[in-house]
N, C-alpha and C positions, 0 to 999 in steps of 0.2 A: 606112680610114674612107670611107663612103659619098660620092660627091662633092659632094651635098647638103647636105652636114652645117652648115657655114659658115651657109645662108641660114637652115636649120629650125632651128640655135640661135639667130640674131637674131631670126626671128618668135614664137619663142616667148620669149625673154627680152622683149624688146618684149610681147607681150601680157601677159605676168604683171605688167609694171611699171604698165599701166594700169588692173590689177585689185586689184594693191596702194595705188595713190592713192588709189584709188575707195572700199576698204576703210577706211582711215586717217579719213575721215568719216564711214561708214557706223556704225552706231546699230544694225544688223540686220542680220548677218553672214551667213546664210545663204546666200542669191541668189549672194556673191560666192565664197563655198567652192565651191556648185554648178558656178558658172562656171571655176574654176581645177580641178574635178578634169573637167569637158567636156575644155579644153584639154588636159588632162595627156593625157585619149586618146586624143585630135587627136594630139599632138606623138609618142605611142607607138605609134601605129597607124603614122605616117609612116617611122617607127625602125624599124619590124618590117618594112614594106616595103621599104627603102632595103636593108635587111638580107640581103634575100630569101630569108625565113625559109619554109623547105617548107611544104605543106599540114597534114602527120600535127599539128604541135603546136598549143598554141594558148595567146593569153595571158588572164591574167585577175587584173582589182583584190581586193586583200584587204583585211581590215581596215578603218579607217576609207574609207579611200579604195574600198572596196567598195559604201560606201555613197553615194556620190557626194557623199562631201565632204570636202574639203582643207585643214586649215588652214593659214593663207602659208607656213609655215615647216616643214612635216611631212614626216617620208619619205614618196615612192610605195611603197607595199606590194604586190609585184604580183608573182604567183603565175606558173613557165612548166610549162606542163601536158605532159607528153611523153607519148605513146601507148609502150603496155609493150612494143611489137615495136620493136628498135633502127632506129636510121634512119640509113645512109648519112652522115657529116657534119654530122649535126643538131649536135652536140655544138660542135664549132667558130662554128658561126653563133650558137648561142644566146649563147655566150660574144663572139661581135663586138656583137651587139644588147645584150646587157647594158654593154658596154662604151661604145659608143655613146652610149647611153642619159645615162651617166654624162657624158659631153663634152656631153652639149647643158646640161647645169644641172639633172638632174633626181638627186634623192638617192633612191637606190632601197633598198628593203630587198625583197628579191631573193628566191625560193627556186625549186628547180628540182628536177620530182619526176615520178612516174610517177603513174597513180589509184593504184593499191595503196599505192604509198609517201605515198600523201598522205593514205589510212585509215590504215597504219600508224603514221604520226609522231600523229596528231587523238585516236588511242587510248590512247596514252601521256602526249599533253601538252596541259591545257586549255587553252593560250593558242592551240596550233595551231589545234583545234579550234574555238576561240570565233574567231580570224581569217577561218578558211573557210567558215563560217556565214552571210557578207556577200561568199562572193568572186560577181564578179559578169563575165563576158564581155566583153574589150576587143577583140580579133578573134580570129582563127586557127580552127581546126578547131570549127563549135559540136557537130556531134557527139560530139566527146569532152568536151567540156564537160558535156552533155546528161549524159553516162554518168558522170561524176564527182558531177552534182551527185544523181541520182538513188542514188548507191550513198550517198552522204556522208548523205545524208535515212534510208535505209535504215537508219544504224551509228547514227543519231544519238538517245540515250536519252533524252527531255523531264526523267525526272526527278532522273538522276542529272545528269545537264548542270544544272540547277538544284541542287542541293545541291555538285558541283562549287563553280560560281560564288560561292554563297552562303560557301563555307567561306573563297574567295579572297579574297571581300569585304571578310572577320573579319579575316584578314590582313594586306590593304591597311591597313584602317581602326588595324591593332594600331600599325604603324609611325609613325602618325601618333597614338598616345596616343588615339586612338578621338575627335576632337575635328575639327571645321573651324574652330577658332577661333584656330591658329595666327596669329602676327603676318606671318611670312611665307608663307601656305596655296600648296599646290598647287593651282592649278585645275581643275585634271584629274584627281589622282592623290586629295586628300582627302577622308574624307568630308562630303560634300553638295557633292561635286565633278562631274566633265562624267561620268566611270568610273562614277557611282553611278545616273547617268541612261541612261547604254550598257546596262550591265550588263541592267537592267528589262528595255530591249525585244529584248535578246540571248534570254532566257530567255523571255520572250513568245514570240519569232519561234520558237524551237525548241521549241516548243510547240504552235505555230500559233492561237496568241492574236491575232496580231497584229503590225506593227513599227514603227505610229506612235500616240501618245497619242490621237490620234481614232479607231483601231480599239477600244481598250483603254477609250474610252469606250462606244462601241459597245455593246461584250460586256459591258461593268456592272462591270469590275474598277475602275475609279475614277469619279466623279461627271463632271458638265460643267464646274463651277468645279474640279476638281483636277487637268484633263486642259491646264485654260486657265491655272491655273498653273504647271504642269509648260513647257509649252511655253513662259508667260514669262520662267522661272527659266532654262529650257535656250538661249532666245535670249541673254540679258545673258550669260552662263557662255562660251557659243560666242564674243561678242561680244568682250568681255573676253579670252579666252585668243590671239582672232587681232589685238588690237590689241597686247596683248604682243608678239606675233611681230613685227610689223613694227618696235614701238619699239626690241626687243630686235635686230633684221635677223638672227635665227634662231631654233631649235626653243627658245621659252623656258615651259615652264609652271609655272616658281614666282614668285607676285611680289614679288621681293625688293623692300624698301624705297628699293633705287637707283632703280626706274622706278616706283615707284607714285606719286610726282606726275606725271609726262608724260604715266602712264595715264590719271590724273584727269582732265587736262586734255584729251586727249582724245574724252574723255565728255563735256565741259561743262562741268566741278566749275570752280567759283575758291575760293579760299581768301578766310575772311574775317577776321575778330577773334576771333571764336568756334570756328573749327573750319579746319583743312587740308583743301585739297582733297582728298590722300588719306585723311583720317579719312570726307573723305566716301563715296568709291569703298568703302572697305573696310567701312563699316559697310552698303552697298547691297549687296556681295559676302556678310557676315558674315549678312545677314538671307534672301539667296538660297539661301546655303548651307546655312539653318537650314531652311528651308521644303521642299528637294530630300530632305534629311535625313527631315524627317517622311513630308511624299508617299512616297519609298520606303519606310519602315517600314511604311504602309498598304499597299501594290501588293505586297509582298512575300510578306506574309501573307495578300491574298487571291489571290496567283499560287500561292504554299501550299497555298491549300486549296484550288483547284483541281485542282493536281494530286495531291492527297493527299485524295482527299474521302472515306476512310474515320476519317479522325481531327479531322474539323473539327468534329465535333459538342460538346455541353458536356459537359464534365468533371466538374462539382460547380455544386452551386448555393450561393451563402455566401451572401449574403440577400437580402432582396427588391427589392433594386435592381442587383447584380451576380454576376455567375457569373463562374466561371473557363471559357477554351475551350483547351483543349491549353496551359496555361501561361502564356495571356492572360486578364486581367481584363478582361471585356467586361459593360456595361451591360444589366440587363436587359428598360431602353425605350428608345429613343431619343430621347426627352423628358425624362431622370431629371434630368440637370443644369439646366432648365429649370423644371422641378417643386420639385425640393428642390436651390436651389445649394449647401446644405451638402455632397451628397454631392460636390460637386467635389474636396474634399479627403479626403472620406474615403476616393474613389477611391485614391489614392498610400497614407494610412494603411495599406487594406486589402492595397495592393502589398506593405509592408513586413509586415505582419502573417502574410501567408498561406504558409507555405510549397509551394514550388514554383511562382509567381508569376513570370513572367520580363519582363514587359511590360504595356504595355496593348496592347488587339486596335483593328484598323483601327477598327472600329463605335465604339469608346470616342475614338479618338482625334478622330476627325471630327464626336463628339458635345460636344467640348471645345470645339472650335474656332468651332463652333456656340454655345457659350454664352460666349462673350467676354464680351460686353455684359452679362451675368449678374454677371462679377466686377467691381464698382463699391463704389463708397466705404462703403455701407452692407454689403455683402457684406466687407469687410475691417474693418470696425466690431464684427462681428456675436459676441459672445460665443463661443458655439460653434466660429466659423470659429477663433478666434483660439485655443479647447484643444486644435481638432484641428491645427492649425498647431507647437504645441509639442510635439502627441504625436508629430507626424512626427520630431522632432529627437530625440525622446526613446527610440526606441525601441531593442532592442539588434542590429537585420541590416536592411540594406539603406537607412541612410540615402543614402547615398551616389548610389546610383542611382533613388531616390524623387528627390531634387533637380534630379539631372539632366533626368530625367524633365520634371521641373514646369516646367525652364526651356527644356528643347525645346518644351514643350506652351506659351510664355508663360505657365501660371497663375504661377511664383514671382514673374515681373517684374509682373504684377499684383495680388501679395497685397506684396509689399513696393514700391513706387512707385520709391522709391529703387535696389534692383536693378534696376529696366528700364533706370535710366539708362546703365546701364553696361553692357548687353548687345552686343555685337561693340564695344565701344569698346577703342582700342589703346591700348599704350602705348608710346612712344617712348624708352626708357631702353638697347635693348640687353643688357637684362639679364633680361628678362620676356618669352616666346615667346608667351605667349597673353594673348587678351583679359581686358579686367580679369573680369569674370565668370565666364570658365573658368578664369582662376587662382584665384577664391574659391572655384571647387567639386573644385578640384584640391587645396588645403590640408585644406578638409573629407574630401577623400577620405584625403588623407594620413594625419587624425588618427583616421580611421576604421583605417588599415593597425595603425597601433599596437597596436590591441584586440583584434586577432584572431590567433591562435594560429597558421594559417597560414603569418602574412607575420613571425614571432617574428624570422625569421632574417634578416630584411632589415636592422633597427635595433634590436638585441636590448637596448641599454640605455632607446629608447624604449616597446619592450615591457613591458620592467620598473617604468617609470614609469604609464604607461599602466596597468598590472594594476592599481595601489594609487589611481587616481586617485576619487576619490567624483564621482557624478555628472558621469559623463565628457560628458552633451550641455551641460555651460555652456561647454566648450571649441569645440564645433561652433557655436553662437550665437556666439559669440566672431568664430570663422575668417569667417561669414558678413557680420560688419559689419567686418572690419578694416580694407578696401580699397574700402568701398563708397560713402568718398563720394571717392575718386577722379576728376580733372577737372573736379571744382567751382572750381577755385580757393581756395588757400588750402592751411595745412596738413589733409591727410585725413585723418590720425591724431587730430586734435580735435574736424573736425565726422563721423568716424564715431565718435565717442565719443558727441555728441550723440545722435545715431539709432539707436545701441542704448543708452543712457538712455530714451527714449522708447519702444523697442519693448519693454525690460524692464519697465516700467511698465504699457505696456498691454496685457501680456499675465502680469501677476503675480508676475513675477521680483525677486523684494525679496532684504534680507538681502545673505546672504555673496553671495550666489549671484549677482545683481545686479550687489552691487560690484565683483565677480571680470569679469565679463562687461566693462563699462565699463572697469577699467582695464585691461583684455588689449589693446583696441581701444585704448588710449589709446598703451600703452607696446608693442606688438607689435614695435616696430621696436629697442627699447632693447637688446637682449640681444645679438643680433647685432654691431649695431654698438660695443657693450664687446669681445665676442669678438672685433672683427676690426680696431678702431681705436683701444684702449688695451692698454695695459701691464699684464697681468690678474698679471704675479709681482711688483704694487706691491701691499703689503696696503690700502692707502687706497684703491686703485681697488675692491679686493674689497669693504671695508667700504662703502663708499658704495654698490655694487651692492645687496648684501647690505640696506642698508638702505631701498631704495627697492623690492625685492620684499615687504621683510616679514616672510613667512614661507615651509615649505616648498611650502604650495600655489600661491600667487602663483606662489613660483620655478619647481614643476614642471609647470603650467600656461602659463606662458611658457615655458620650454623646449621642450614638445610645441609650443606653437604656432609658434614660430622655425625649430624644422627642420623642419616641416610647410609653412611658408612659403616656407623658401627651396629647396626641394625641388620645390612648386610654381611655381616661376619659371621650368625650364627643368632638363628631364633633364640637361643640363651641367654646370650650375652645380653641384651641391653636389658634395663630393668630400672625403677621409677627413678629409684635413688639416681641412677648415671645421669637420666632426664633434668633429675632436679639441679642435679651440680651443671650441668651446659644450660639448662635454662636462668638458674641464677647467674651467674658469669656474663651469659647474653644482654642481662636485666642489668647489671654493674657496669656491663662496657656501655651502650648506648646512655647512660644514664652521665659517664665522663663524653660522651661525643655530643658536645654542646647540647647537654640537657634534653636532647631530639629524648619526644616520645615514640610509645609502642608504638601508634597505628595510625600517625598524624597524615599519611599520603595512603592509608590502606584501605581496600573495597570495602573491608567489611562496615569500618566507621565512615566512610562515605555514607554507605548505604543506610546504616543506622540515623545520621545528620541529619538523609534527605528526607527518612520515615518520620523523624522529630517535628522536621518544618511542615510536612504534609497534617503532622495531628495538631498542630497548632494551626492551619487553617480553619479544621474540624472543630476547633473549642473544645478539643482536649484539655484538663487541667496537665501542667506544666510538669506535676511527677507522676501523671498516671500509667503510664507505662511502665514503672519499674520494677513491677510486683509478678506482671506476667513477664518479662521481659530478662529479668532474674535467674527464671524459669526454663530459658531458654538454650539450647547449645551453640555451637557456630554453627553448624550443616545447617541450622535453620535458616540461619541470616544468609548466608550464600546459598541456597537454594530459593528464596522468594527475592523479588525484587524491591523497592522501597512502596511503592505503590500497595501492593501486597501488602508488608508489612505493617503499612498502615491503615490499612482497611479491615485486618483483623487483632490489630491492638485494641481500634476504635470498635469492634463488635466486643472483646472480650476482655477488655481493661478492669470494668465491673465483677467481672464473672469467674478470678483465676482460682475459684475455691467451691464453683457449681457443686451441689449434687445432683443437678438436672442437667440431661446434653443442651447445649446451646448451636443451633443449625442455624446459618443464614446463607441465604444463596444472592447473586444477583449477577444480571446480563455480563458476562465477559468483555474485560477492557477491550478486547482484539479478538476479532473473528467472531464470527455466532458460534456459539456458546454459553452455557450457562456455570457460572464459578461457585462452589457449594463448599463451605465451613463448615467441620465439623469441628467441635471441642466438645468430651466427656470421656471419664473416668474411664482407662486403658482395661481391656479385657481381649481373654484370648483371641476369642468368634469376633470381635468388633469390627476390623474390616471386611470380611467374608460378610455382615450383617450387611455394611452398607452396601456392600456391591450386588450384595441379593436383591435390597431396595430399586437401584439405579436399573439392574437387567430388567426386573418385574415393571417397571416404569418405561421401560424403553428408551432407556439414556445408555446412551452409550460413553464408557470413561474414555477420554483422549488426552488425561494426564492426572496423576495423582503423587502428590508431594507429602506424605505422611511423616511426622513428627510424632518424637514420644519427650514430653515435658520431662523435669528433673523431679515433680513431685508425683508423675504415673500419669498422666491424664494424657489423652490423643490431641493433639490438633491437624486436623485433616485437610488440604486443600484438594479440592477434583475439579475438573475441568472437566465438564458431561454436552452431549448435542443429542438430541433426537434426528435418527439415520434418515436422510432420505426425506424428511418434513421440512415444510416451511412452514415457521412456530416462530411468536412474538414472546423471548424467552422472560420477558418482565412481568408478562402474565401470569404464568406459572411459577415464579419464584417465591411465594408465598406456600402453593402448594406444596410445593419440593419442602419447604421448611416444615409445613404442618408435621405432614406422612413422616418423613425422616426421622423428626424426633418421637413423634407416636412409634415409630419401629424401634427406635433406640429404649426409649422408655420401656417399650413389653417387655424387649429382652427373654423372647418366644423362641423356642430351639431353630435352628439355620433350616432355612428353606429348602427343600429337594433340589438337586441339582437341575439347569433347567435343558430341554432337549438341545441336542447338539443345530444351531443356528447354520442357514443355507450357506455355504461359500461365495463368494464374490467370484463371476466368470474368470479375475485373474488369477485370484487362487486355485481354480479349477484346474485353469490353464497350465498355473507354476507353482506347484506343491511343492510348500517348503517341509524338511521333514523337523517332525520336533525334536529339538533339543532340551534337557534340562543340564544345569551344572548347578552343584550346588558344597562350599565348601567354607571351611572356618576364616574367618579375619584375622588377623597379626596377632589380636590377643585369644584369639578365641574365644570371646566374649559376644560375638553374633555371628551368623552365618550369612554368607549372602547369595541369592538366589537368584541365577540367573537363565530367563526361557526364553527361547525363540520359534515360534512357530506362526502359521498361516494367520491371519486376526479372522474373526468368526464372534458373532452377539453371544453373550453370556460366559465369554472365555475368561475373563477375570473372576468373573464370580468361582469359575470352575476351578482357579487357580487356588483362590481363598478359601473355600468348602474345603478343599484335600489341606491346607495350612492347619485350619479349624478344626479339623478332627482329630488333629495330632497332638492339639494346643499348641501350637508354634505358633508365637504372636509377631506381627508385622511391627518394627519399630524405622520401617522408611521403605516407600517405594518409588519408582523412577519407570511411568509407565511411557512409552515411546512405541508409536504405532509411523511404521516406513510402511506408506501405500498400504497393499492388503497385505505387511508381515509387520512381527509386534515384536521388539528388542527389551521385555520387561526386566528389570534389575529391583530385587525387594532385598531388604536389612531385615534380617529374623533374630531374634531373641535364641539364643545357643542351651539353653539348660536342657531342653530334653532331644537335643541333637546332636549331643555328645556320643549315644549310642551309635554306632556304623551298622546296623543290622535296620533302624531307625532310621540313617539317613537315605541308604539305599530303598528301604518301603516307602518313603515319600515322595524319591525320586521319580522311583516305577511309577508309584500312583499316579503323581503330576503327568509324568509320560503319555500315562492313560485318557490322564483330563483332557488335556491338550491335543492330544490327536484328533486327526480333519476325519 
């Protein structure tokens, strides 16, 4: 060791102590990060000397610390540059100065590379990349510096490094349930976190936008008021995460409940009668978080169209107040909300209404924000306001994320008084992860999973309940006041019983429908607590249950709502056993409500009955069905119709134990078309095979309904047309069979991908840009994959190839062609997508497949 060493570790441990006191009162973080990563180069320059590290290398800050700033408690990030001609010894010294380094107090995250090897690793992996993006000269050779950073500008692609980031982002944010309203948030890591403010001027800076919020105002990508809240929101966040580090006395960026009073208190909070100091901090955090959240949703999309400026034009025009632009509902003045505040709600309405709608566009958002003062006591008064308010709840896709919407935007905390109150408000039980607000729209979301065929396999007897329920949005009013008077004092299950008595009134809701509403809110908590605190094999406890529901709808109305509840309190929490205890109880009370069975008024044994009567036309034997049938899940039976169902009972009744594929195709009940069965033994490549078939054929898929049996075997429904022919599809139904299962049978490695197919003049006209998202289900037991881009021949096959390569096997898809754009949703098998380095490469890829 240097003989230095001794004094250069006490003057710097010494200085840092005096930038950490300094910090511990500071209100404004930055001055003191700046000042601690100065020092940090003071103290590494002195290292590098002591070291007497040759000319050829040279060092250089990455990462945060590239940017000249530190939080107290953060690794040095710091890059050693080596010139590609070896050097005498070099090797040994670097390795003394890294070590060194380490003995004075400095926590290094270390890397040691050649230029080449520092393009090569940047090309492989975005985080390298997005590190060296900020590396920045601390001394040593700046010629080779020079030469690094001039090649690394060279490799570096504006727009795939933004669609990279972007996809990272979907990522990050999936881990975190897509919400900052965690009771315990990341500060860094959630989103409307410190990561969500990086990322911007990451993708800015390699762009050459820009890499502070004052350039970015500048160029017009955000306003003056959005640039001066950004930088408020990014001061208290910076502030915040380094006064963790000191309370914490290390790298701490989640704030757990143990320091969020000391935090408080070091802000200024005191705790009064009314409120904890940390309800205070967290709701200042919860409302910064919400604001980072929107600002980025704006800057994103106009760094989007930026670099995508052949796709930012309008899409459709839906009427005279909004268009669609690439997927965004944007206003057609920026006055409209001002003009007409009805349309503030129709906006969301129209979200839910339109398909292929994925958001609102910056322009809409900033035009909301702008009519605040708009939504006041008469604007919630208003007749109208209050049908389009019901028809939001009412409609059959996209409640879920209209909500949310509304309450990122404030309109919902303004159209309901009572929800604002409870916006980032925590709660203290331990047993609820999120704020009261985001767990009201995490129950709604829940009761929304129910209804959709999709998510069938996730709570397959809540599915079942869910298909027979009349008037499934009194359930969603329901979830919205259950929890909503919350922190009032007093019991909330009575005075939210009030508040939806009043809002059912003043919005029409009389009758069953009403009384259903009120007492869901009243008793929401009842059912749980029989299932989890009484003796449910006493038939008295049954009976009294039994009596205090009523009947089956009360009961199966409360049931959707109780595991929608407590499913919403924390991915933790629920677990089979809880299921089993609310499912049996469920199975005990109806069984005292006059002996009513499960599914005596439900779609699914509708649907089943009608398939019954259809195979007994067929001269089906009387149990032949029950072997494949057996077999079966629910997503099956609510996803085909009875017709369907019994058209491939009757192909494959014989067959449930094939070792040969069994193909039969014939003319489509509806439309021209030709309708093609598959069944045989499930493999990875199996539908990437068939869609290989269908492109080389020139069928075009215009709907595919894929099943995975309970003993492994595919059953396949597709819906195929030949583009642009007129073709008598009875004729070729035979052949479709031959070829098909001759393909299935070879079981010959996947066809080359086939050339990218001509666009359609509307696609030309209106490029959609593509999208992939792809993320875990409730158990994480499959992932579901959803893309959106232009339709183009051979695009599923192209979809399936990159699936196939990875061995990700399809176990359902949901293909949906709108005009020339395609809204595909597939159900993947999750084992080898457990990886995040994995699910990001398939992302890209698919990105790749699918681009026009």
């Amino acid at each position: 060791m240097p003989p230095a060493a001794a004094s250069l570790k006490a003057d710097y441990r010494a200085a840092k102590a005096q930038l950490l006191a300094r910090a511990e009162t500071s209100t404004r973080i930055d001055s003191v990060m700046q000042a601690l990563a100065r020092l940090t180069d003071d103290t590494l320059r002195q290292a590098w000397d002591a070291c007497q590290l040759p000319e050829e290398p040279a060092l250089l800050a990455v990462g945060g610390y590239g940017r000249n700033e530190l939080a107290p408690y953060s690794d040095v990030d710091i890059l050693v540059l080596l010139p590609d001609t070896p050097v005498a010894g070099l090797e040994a010294c670097v390795e003394q100065f890294i070590g060194f380094a380490w003995d004075l107090g400095l926590e290094l995250g270390s890397s040691v590379r050649t230029v080449s090897q520092c393009l090569e690793e940047s090309a492989q992996d975005i985080t390298v990349r997005t590190s060296l993006l900020e590396a920045r000269r601390i001394t040593g050779n700046a010629q080779l510096v020079e030469r690094f950073t001039r090649q690394y500008r060279t490799t570096l692609e504006p727009r795939a490094f933004f669609q990279a980031k972007v996809l990272e982002m979907r990522q990050r944010h999936a881990r975190f349930q897509d919400t900052p309203y965690a009771l315990e948030p990341n500060i860094k890591e959630s989103p409307g976190g410190l990561r969500d403010l990086q990322l911007i001027l990451w993708v800015t800076q390699a762009a050459g936008f820009g890499s502070s919020w004052r350039e970015l105002d500048a160029l017009g990508l955000i306003t003056h008021r959005e640039a001066r809240e950004l930088h408020r929101n990014e001061a208290f966040l910076k502030t915040l995460r380094a006064h963790l580090h000191i309370i914490a006395r290390r790298r701490q960026d989640i704030l757990v409940f143990d320091l969020q009073d000391r935090v408080a208190a070091s802000f200024g909070y005191r705790s009064s009668t009314a409120r904890r100091a940390s309800e205070q901090l967290m709701r200042r955090y919860y409302w910064a978080a919400k604001a980072v959240t929107q600002l980025a949703t704006i800057l994103i999309q106009n760094i989007e169209a930026q670099l995508f400026p052949s796709t930012s034009g309008i899409t459709r025009v839906l009427n005279e107040r909004f268009v669609e632009k690439q997927g965004m509902l944007e206003i057609a003045h920026d006055d409209v909300f001002e003009r007409e505040p009805k349309a503030i709600l129709e906006a969301f309405l129209l979200y839910e209404q339109t398909p292929g709608i994925k958001g609102l566009s910056a322009r809409t958002l900033r035009a909301l924000y702008n009519a605040r003062e708009m939504m006041n006591h008469h604007w919630r008064r208003d007749p109208e306001n209050r049908r389009l308010f019901l028809a939001i709840l009412q409609q059959p896709d996209g409640i879920t994320h209209a909500l949310r919407l509304m309450n990122q935007t404030s309109v919902l905390g303004r159209y309901l008084l009572n929800f604002r109150r409870i916006v980032g408000q925590m709660q203290h039980d331990l047993y609820h992860v999120y704020t009261v607000d985001q767990h009201i729209l995490m129950v709604v979301r829940n009761l929304r999973r129910f209804a959709i065929a999709e998510h069938a396999h996730e709570y397959p007897f809540c599915s079942q309940l869910s298909a027979s329920f009349e008037r499934p949005w009194v359930l969603y009013v329901a979830a919205l006041f259950h929890d909503i008077a919350k922190g009032r004092g007093g019991d909330h299950s009575t005075l939210g019983m009030a508040d939806a008595r009043r809002f059912c009134q003043a919005h029409g809701i009389g009758g069953d429908d009403g009384a259903l509403v009120v007492w869901l809110v009243q008793h929401h908590l009842s059912m749980s607590q029989v299932a989890q605190k009484q003796d449910t094999s006493d038939p008295d406890v049954i009976k009294r249950f039994a009596q205090q529901v009523g009947d089956e709808r009360h009961l199966s109305a409360l049931y959707l709502l109780t595991v929608a509840d407590i499913r919403g309190t924390s991915p933790k929490v629920w677990n089979a056993w809880k299921g089993k205890l609310l499912e049996d109880l469920y199975r005990a009370t109806l069984a005292v409500l006059d002996g009513a069975r499960l599914d005596t008024h439900s779609a699914l044994q509708t649907r089943q009955q009608e398939a019954l009567a259809l195979l007994r036309l067929g001269a089906v034997p009387e149990q032949a069905h029950q072997t494949l049938w057996s077999k079966l899940d629910v997503a099956y039976f609510l996803r085909h119709d009875a017709a369907d169902i019994a058209w491939q009972t009757r192909m494959l009744y014989r067959h449930t134990d094939t070792p040969l594929p069994v193909v039969r195709a014939r003319p489509a009940p509806i439309g021209e078309a030709l309708q093609v069965l598959v069944y045989v033994k499930d493999r990875a490549d199996l539908f990437a095979s068939i869609c290989a078939y269908f492109d080389r054929s020139a069928l075009s898929v215009l709907d595919a309904r894929i099943t995975t049996t309970q003993h492994g075997y595919a059953l396949d429904n597709f819906l195929v047309a030949y583009t642009g022919q007129d073709i008598h599809y009875r004729d070729i139904a035979n052949l479709v069979e031959q070829e098909l299962s001759q393909r299935l049978v070879a079981d010959g490695p996947l066809l080359p991908e086939p050339s990218r197919g001509r666009l359609s003049r509307l696609s030309r006209t209106f490029p959609v840009i593509p999208r992939v998202d792809l993320r875990a289900d409730e158990r994480g037991q499959y992932y579901i994959l959803s893309v959106s881009t232009n339709d183009r021949p051979g695009l599923l096959y192209s979809i399936a190839r990159v699936l196939a390569e990875h061995q990700v096997g399809v176990h359902a898809a949901r293909i949906n062609t709108l005009g020339e754009r395609v809204e595909d949703v597939f159900l993947l098998d999750g084992n080898s997508l457990s990886d995040n380095r994995l699910q990001i490469q398939v992302e890209t890829e698919l990105l790749r497949a699918i681009a026009v």
